[in-house]
C-alpha positions as CSV (number, residue, x, y, z in Angstrom):
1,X,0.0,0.0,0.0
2,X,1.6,3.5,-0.8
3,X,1.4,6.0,1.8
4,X,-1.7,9.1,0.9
5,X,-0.9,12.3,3.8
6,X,-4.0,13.1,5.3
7,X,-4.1,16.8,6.1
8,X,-5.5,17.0,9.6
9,X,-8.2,20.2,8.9
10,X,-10.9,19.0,6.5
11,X,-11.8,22.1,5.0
12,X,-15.7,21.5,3.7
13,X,-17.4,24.5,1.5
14,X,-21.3,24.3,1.1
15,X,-22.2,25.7,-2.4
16,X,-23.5,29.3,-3.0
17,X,-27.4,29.2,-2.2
18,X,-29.2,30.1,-5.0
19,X,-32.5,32.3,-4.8
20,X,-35.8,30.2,-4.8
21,X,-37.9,30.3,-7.9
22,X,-40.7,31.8,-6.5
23,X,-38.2,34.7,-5.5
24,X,-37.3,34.9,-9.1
25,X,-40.8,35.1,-10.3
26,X,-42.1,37.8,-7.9
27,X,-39.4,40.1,-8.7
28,X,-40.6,39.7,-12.7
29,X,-43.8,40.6,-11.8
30,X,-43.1,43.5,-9.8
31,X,-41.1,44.7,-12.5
32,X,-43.7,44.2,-15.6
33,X,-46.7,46.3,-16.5
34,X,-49.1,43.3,-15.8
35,X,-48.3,43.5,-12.2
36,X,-48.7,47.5,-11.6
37,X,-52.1,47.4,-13.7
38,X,-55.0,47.9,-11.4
39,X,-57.7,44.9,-11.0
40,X,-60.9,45.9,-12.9
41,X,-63.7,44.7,-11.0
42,X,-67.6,44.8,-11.2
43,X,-69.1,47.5,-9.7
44,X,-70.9,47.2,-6.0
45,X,-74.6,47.4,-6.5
46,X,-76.1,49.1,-4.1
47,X,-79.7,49.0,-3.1
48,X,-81.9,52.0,-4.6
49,X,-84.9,51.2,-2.2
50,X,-84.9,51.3,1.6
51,X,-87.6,48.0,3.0
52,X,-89.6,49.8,5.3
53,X,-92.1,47.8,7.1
54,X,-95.9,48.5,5.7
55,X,-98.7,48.5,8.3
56,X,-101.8,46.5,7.6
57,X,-105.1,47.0,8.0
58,X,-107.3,45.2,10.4
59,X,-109.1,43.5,7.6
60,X,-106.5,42.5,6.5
61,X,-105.2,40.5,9.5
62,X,-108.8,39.8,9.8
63,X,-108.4,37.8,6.5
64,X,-104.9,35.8,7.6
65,X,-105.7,32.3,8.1
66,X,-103.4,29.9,9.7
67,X,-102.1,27.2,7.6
68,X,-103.5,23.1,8.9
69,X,-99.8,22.5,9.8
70,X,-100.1,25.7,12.5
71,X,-103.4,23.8,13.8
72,X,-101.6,20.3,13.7
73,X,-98.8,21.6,15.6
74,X,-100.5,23.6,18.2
75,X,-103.0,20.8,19.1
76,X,-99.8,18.5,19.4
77,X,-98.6,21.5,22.2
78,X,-101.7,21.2,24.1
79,X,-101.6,17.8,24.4
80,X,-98.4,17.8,25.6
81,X,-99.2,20.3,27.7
82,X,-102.4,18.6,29.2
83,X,-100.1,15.5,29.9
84,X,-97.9,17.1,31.9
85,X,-101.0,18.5,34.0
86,X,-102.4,15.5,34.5
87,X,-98.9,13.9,35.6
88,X,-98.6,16.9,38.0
89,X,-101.7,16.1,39.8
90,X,-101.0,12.5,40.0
């Protein structure tokens, strides 16, 4: 075997870091027209009419009728309701 010196200070250099695409990309666009032109977007509509509540008339509420599932669901309620009475007095 031939004798090879080893130096005793390993000298170890880490290569130059290069700048990440993304870097690259965002400093194009800064730089071109596309990115200093202004977004165009639609126009906010806004709402020409105020809702203002409108009173009604009593014969008007005279004329409201409630619907069968109102009925069906308050008679349900009042059963209930007259269970629980009926346990209380128990």
């Amino acid at each position: 075997k031939s004798f090879v010196p080893v130096s005793a200070e390993i000298n170890h250099t880490l290569p130059k870091p290069s700048a990440p695409n993304l870097q690259k990309t965002m400093n194009k666009a800064a730089s071109s027209k596309a990115g200093k032109r202004l977004a165009n977007f639609p126009p906010i509509k806004s709402r020409k009419t105020i809702a203002t509540p409108v009173q009604k008339s009593e014969q008007a509420n005279n004329n409201i009728q409630p619907s069968p599932h109102a009925r069906e669901h308050a008679a349900s309620q009042q059963r209930l309701s007259d269970n629980n009475n009926e346990e209380d007095k128990a």
